[in-house]
C-alpha atoms as an extended CHARMM CRD file, in Angstrom:
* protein
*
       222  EXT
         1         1  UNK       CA            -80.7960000000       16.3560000000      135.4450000000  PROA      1               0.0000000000
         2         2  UNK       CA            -81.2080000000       13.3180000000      137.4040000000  PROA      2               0.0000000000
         3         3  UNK       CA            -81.4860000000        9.3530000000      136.4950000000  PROA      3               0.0000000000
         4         4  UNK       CA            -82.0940000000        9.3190000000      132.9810000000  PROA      4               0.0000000000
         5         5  UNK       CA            -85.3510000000        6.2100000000      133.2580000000  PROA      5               0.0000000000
         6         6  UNK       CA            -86.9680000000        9.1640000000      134.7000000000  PROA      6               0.0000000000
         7         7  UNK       CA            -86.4060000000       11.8830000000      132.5010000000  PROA      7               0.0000000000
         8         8  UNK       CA            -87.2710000000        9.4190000000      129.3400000000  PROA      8               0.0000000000
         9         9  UNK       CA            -90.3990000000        8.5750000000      131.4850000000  PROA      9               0.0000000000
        10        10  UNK       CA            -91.1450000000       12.3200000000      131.9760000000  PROA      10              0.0000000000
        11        11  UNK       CA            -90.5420000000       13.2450000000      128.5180000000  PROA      11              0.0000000000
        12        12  UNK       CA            -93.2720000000       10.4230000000      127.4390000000  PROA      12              0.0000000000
        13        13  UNK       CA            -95.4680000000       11.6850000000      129.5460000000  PROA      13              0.0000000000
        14        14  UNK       CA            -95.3800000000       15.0070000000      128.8210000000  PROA      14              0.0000000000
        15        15  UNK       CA            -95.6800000000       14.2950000000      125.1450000000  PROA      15              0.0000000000
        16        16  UNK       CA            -98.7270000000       12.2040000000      125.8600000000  PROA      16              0.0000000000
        17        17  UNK       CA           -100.4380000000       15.0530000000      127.7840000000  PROA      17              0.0000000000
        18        18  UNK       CA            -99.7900000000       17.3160000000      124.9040000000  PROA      18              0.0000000000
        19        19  UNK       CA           -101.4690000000       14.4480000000      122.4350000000  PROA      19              0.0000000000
        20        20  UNK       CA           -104.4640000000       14.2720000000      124.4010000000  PROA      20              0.0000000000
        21        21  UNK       CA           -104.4230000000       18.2550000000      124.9380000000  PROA      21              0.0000000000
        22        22  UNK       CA           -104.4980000000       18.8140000000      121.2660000000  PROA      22              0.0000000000
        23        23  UNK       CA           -101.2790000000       20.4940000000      121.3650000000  PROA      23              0.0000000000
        24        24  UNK       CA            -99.9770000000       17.8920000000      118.6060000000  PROA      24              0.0000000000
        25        25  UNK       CA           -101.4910000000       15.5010000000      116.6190000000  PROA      25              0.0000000000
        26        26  UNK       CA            -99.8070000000       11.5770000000      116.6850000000  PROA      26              0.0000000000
        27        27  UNK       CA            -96.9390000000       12.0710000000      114.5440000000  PROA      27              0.0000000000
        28        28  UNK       CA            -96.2250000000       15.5750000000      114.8960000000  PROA      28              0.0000000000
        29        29  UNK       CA            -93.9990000000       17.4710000000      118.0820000000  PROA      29              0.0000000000
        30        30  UNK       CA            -90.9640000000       16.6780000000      119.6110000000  PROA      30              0.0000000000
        31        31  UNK       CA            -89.5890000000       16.8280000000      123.1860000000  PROA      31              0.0000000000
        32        32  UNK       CA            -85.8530000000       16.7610000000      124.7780000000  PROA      32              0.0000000000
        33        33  UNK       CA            -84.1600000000       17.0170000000      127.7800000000  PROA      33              0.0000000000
        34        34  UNK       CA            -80.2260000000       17.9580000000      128.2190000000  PROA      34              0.0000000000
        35        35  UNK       CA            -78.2020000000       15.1250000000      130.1380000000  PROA      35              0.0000000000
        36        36  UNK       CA            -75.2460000000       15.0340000000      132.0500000000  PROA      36              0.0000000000
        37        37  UNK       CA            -73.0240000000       13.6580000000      129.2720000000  PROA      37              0.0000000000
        38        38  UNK       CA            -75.9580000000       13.7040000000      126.6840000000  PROA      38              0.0000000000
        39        39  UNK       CA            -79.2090000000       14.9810000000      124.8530000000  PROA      39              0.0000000000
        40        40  UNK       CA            -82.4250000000       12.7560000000      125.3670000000  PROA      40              0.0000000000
        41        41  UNK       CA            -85.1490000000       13.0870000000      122.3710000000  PROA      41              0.0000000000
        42        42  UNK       CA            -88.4450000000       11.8190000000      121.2520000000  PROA      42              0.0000000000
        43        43  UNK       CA            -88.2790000000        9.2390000000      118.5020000000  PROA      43              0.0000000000
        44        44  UNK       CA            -89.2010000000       10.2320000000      114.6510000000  PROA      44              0.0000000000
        45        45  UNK       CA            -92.8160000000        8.9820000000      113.6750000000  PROA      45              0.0000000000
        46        46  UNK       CA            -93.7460000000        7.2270000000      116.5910000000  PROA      46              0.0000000000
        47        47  UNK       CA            -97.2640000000        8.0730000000      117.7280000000  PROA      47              0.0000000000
        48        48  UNK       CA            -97.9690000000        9.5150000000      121.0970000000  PROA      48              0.0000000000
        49        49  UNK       CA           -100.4280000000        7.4130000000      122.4170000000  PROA      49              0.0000000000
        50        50  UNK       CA            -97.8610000000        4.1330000000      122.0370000000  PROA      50              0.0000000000
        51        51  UNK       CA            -94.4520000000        5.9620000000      122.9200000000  PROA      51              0.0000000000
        52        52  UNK       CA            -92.3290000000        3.9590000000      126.0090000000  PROA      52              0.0000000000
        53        53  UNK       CA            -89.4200000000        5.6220000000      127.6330000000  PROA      53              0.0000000000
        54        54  UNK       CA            -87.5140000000        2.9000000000      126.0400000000  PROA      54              0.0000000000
        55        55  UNK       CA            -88.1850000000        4.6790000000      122.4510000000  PROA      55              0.0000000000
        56        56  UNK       CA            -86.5610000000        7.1460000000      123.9720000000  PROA      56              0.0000000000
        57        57  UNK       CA            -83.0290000000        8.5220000000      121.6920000000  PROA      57              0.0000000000
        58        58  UNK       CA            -80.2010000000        9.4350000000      123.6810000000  PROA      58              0.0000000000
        59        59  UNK       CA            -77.3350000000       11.4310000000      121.2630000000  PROA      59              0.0000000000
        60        60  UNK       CA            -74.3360000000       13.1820000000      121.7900000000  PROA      60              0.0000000000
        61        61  UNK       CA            -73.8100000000       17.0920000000      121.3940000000  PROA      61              0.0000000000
        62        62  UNK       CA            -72.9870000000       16.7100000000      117.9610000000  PROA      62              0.0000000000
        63        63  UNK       CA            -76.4750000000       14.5950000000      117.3270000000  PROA      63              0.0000000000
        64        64  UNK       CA            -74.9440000000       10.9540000000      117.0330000000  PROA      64              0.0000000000
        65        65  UNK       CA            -76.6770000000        8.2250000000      118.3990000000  PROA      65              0.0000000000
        66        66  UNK       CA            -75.6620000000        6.8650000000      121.5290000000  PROA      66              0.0000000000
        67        67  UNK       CA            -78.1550000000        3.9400000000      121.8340000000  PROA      67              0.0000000000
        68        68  UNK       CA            -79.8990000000        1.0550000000      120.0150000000  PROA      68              0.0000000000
        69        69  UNK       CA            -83.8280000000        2.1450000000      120.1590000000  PROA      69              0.0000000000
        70        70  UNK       CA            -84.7210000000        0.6570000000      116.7840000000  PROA      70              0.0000000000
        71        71  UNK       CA            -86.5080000000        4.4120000000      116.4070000000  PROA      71              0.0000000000
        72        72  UNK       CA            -84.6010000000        7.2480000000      115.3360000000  PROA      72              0.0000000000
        73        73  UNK       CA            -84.5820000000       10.6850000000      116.1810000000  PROA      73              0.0000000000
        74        74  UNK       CA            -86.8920000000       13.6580000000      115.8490000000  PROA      74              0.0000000000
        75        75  UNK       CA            -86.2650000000       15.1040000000      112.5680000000  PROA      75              0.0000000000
        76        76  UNK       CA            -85.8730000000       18.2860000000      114.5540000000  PROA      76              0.0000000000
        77        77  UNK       CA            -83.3380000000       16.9100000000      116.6590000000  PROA      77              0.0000000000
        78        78  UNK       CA            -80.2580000000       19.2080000000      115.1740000000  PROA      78              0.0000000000
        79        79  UNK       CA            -82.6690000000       22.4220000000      116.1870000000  PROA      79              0.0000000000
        80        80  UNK       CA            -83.2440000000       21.1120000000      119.5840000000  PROA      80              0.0000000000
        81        81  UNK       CA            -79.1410000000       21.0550000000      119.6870000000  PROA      81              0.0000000000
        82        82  UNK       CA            -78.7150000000       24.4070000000      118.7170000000  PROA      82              0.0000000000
        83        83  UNK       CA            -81.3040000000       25.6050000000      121.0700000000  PROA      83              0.0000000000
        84        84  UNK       CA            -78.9340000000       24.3830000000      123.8840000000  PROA      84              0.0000000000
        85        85  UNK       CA            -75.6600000000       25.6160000000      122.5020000000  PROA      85              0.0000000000
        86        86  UNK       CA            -76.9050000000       29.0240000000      122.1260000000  PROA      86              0.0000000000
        87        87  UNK       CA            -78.4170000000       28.9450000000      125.5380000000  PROA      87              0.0000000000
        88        88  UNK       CA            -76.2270000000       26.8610000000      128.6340000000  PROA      88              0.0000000000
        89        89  UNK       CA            -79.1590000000       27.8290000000      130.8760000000  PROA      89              0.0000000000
        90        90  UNK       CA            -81.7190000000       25.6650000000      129.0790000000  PROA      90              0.0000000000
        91        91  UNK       CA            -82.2670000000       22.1540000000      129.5370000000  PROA      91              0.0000000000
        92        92  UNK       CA            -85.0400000000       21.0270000000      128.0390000000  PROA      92              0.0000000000
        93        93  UNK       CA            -87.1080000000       22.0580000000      124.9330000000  PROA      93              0.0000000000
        94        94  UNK       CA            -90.8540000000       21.4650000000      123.6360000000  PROA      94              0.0000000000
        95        95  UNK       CA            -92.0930000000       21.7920000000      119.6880000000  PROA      95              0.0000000000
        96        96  UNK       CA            -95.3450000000       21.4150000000      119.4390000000  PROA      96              0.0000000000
        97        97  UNK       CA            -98.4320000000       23.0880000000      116.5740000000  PROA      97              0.0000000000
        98        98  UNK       CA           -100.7560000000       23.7840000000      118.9420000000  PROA      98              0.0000000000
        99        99  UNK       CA           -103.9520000000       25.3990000000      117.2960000000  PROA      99              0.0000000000
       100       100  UNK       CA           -104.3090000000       29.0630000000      118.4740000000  PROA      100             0.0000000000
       101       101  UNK       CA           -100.5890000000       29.7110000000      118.4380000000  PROA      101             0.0000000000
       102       102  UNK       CA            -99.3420000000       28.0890000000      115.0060000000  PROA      102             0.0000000000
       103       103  UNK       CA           -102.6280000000       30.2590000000      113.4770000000  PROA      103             0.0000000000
       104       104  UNK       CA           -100.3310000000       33.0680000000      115.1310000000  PROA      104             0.0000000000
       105       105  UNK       CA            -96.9370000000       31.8010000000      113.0750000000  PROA      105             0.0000000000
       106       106  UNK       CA            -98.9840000000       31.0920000000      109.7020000000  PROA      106             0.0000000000
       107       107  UNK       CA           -100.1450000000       34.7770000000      109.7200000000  PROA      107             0.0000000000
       108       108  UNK       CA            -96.1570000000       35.5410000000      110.9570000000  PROA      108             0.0000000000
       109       109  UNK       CA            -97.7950000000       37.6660000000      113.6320000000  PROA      109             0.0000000000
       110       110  UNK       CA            -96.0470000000       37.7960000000      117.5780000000  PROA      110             0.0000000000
       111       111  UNK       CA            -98.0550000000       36.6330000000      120.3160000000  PROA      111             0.0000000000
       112       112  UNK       CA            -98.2970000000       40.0900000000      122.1350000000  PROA      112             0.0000000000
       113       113  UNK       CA           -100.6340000000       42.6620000000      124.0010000000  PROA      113             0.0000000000
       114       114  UNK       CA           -101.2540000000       45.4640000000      126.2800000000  PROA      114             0.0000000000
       115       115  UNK       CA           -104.3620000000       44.3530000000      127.4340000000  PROA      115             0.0000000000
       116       116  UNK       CA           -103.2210000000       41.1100000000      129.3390000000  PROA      116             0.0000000000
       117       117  UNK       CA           -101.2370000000       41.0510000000      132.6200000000  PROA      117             0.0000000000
       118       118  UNK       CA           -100.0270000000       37.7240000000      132.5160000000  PROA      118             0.0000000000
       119       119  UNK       CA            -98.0510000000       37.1420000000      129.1800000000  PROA      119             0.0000000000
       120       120  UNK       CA            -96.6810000000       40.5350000000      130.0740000000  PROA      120             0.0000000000
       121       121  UNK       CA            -95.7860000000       39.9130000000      133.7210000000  PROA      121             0.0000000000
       122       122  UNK       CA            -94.2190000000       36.0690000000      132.5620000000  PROA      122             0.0000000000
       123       123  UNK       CA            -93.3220000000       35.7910000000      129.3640000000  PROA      123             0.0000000000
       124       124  UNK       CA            -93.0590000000       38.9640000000      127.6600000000  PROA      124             0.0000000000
       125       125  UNK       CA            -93.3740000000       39.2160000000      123.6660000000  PROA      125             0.0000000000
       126       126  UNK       CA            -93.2520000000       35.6900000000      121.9220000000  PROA      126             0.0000000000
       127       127  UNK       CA            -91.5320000000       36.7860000000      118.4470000000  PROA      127             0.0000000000
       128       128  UNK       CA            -91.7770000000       35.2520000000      115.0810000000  PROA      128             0.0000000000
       129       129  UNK       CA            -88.6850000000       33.3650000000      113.5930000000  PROA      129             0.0000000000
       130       130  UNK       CA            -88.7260000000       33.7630000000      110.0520000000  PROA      130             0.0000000000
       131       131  UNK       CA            -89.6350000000       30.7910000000      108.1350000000  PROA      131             0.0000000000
       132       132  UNK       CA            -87.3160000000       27.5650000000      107.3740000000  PROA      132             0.0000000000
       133       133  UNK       CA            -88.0400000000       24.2130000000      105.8990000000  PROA      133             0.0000000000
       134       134  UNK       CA            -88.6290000000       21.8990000000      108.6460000000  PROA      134             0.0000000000
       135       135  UNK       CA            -86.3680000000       19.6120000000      109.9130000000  PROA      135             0.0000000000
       136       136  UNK       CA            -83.2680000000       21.5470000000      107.9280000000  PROA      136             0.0000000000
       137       137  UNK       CA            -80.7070000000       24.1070000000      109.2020000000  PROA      137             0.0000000000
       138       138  UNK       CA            -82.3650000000       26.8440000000      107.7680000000  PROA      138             0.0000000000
       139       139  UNK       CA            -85.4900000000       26.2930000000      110.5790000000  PROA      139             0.0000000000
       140       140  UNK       CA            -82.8180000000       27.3930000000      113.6190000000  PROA      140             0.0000000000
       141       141  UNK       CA            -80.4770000000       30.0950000000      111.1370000000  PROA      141             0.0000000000
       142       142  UNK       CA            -82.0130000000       33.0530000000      112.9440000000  PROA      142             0.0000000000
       143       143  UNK       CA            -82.2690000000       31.4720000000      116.4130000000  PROA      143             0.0000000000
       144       144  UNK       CA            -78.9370000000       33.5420000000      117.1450000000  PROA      144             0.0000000000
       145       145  UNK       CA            -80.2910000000       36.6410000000      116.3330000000  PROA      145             0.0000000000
       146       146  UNK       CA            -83.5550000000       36.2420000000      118.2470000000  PROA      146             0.0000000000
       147       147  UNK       CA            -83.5820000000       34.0570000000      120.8620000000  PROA      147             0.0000000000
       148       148  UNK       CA            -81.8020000000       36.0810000000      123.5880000000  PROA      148             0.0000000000
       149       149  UNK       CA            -82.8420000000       35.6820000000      127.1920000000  PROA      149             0.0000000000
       150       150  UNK       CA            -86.4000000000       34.6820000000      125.7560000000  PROA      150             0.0000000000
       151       151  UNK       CA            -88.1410000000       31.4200000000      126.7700000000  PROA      151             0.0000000000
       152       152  UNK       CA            -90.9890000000       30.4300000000      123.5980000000  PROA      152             0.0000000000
       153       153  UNK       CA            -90.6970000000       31.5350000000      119.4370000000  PROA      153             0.0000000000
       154       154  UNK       CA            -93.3390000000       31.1550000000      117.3510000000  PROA      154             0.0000000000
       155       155  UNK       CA            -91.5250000000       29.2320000000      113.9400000000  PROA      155             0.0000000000
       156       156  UNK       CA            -92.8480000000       31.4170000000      110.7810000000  PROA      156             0.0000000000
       157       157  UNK       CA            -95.7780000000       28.7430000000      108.9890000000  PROA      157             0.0000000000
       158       158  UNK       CA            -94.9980000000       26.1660000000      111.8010000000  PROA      158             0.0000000000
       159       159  UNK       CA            -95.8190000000       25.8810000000      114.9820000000  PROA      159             0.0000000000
       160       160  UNK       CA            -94.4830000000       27.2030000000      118.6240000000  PROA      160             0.0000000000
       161       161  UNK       CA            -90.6780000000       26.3000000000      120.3300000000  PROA      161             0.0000000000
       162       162  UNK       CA            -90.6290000000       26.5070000000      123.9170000000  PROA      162             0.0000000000
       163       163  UNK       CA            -87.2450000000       25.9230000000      126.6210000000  PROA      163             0.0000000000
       164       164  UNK       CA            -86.1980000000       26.3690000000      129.8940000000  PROA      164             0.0000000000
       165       165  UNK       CA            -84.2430000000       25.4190000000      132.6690000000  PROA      165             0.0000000000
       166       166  UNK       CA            -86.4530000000       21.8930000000      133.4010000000  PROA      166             0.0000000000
       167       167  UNK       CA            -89.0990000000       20.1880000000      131.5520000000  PROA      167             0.0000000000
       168       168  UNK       CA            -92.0990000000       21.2530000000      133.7610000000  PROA      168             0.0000000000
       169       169  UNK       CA            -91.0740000000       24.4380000000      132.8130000000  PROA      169             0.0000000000
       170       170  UNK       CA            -90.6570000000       24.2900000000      129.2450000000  PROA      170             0.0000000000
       171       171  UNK       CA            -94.1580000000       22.5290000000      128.7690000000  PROA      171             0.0000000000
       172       172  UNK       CA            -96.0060000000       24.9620000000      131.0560000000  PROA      172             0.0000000000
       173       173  UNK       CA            -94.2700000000       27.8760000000      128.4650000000  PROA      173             0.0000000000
       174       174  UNK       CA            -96.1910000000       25.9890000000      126.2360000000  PROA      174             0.0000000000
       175       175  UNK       CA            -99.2170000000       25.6960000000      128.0040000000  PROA      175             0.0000000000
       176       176  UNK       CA            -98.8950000000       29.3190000000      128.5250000000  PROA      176             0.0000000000
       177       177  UNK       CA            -98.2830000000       30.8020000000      125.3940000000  PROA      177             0.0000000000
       178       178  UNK       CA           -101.3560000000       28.6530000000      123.4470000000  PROA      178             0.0000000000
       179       179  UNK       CA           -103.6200000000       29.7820000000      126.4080000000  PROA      179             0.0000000000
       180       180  UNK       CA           -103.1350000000       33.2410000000      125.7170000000  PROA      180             0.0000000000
       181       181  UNK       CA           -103.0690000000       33.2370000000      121.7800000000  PROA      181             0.0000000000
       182       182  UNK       CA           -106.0310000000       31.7470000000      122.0250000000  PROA      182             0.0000000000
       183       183  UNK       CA           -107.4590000000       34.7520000000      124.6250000000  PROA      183             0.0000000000
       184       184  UNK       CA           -106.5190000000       36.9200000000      122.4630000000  PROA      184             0.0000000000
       185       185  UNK       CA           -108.0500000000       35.8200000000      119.3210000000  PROA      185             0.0000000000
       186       186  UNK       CA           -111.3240000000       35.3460000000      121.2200000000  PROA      186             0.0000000000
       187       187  UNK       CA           -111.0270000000       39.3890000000      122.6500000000  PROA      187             0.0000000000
       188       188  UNK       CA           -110.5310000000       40.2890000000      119.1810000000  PROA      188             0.0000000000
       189       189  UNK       CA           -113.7200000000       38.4700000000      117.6960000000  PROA      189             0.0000000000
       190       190  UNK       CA           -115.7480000000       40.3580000000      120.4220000000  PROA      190             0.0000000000
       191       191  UNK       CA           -114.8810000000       43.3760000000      119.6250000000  PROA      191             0.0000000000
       192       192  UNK       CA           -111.6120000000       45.6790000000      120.5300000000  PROA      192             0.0000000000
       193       193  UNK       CA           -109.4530000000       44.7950000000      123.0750000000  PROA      193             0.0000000000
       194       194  UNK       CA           -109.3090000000       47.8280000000      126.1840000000  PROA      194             0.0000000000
       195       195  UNK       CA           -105.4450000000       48.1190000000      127.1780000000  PROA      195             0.0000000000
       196       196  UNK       CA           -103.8510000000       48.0110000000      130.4880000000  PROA      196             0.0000000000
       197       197  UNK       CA           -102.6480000000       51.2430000000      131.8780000000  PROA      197             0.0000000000
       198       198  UNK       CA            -98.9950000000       51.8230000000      130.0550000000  PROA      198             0.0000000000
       199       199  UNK       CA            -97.3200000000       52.4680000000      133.1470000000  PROA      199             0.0000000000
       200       200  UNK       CA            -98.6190000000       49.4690000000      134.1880000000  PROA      200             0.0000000000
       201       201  UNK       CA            -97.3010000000       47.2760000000      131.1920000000  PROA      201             0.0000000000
       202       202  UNK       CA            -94.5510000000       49.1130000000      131.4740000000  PROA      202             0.0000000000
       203       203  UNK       CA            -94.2300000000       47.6940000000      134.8370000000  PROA      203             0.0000000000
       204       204  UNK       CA            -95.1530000000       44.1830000000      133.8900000000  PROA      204             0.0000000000
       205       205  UNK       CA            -92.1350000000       43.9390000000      131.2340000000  PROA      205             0.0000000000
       206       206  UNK       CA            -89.7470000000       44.9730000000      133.7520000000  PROA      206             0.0000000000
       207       207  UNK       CA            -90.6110000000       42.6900000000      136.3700000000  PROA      207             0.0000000000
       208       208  UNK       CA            -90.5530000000       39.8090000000      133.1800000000  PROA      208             0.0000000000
       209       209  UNK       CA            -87.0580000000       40.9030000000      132.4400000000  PROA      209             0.0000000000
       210       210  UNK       CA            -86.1520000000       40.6970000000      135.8740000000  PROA      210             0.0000000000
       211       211  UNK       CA            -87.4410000000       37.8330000000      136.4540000000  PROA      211             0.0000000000
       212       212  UNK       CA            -86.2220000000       36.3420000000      132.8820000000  PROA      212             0.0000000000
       213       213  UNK       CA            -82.4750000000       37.3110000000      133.4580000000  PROA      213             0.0000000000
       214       214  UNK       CA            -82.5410000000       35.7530000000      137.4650000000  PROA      214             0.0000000000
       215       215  UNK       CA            -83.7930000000       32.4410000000      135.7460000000  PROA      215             0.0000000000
       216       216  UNK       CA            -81.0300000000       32.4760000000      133.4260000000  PROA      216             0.0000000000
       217       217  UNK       CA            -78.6140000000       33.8640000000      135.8320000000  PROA      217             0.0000000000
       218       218  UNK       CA            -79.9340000000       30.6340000000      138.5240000000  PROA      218             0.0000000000
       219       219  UNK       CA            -79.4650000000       27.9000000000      135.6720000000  PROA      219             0.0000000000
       220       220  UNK       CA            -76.1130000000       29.2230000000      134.7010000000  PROA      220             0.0000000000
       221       221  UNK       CA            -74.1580000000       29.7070000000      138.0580000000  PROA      221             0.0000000000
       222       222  UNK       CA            -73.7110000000       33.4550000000      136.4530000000  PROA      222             0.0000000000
């Protein structure tokens, strides 16, 4: 994953953009990034706006703390870990509460639709993982069971997960999925939303599986 100043350096960045997106507020959200020989995470209570790359917490796969940041980890840190154990393909992972799709996980609804190409053709369904206390085991407990060869889950009364092979990646997931929960909320205050042919869709999901599994497939030599 390259020289690990310039992941931390990403991964600051990145959480600033989110900050001034709205996508999480200054305490709130945590980013990391899988290593070589370790797991890179955003520090615990550290607001955005101030976060260095040297607040930074490297840990190993078990979540122990490799270096001396005087911050410690995300209290999500042990969810981030399971994330990559259950999937070797991804390498980097993005919790944020952005508005439109935690509204989406308080109401324990998917972010889905047949009358938009995009989250079809990209990302497919974005399921809802039933609820966990923050920061606990219970949060990741039905990861196994859902997270297949999928690439964003909306946490039941929390906010949105996102992963993928690279950072940019993970964060544009993010990007994605808010842009269209919040498209289609808007559709459905106008009025009813008019679907896209089903052969079409059914077209869409296939070339999202596709391209879903080849991702996967790249990341993991398989």
């Amino acid at each position: 994953m390259g020289d690990y100043a310039q992941i931390k350096q990403k991964i600051v960045d990145i959480a600033k953009k989110e900050y001034h997106m709205g996508m999480v507020n200054m305490f709130e959200g945590n980013i990391s990034v899988r290593g070589k020989d370790r797991f890179l995470i955003t520090p615990s209570q550290v607001d955005k706006d101030s976060m260095t790359p040297e607040m930074i917490v490297e840990v190993d796969p078990q979540g122990n703390v490799l270096n001396d940041t005087g911050c410690k980890a995300s209290s999500e840190l042990m969810m981030h870990l399971e994330i990559y154990r259950l999937r070797p393909d991804v390498n980097a992972v993005v919790h944020n509460h952005s508005m439109y799709a935690t509204a989406f996980a308080m109401n324990h609804m998917p972010i889905k639709t047949d009358c938009l190409s995009e989250i079809n053709q990209f990302l497919g369904e974005v399921p809802v993982v039933p609820y966990g206390t923050p920061g606990t085991s219970r949060i990741y407990e039905h990861f196994a069971e859902i997270i297949s060869d999928r690439f964003a889950l909306l946490l039941a009364n929390h906010g949105l997960v996102t992963f993928a092979p690279d950072l940019e990646h993970a964060f544009s997931f993010a990007e994605a999925v808010e842009k269209v929960a919040q498209q289609i909320f808007i559709s459905r205050l106008l009025g009813t939303p008019v679907p896209i042919d089903e052969a079409e869709i059914q077209f869409f999901k296939a070339y999202s599986e596709k391209a879903r599994q080849s991702v996967i497939a790249a990341a993991t030599g398989a």
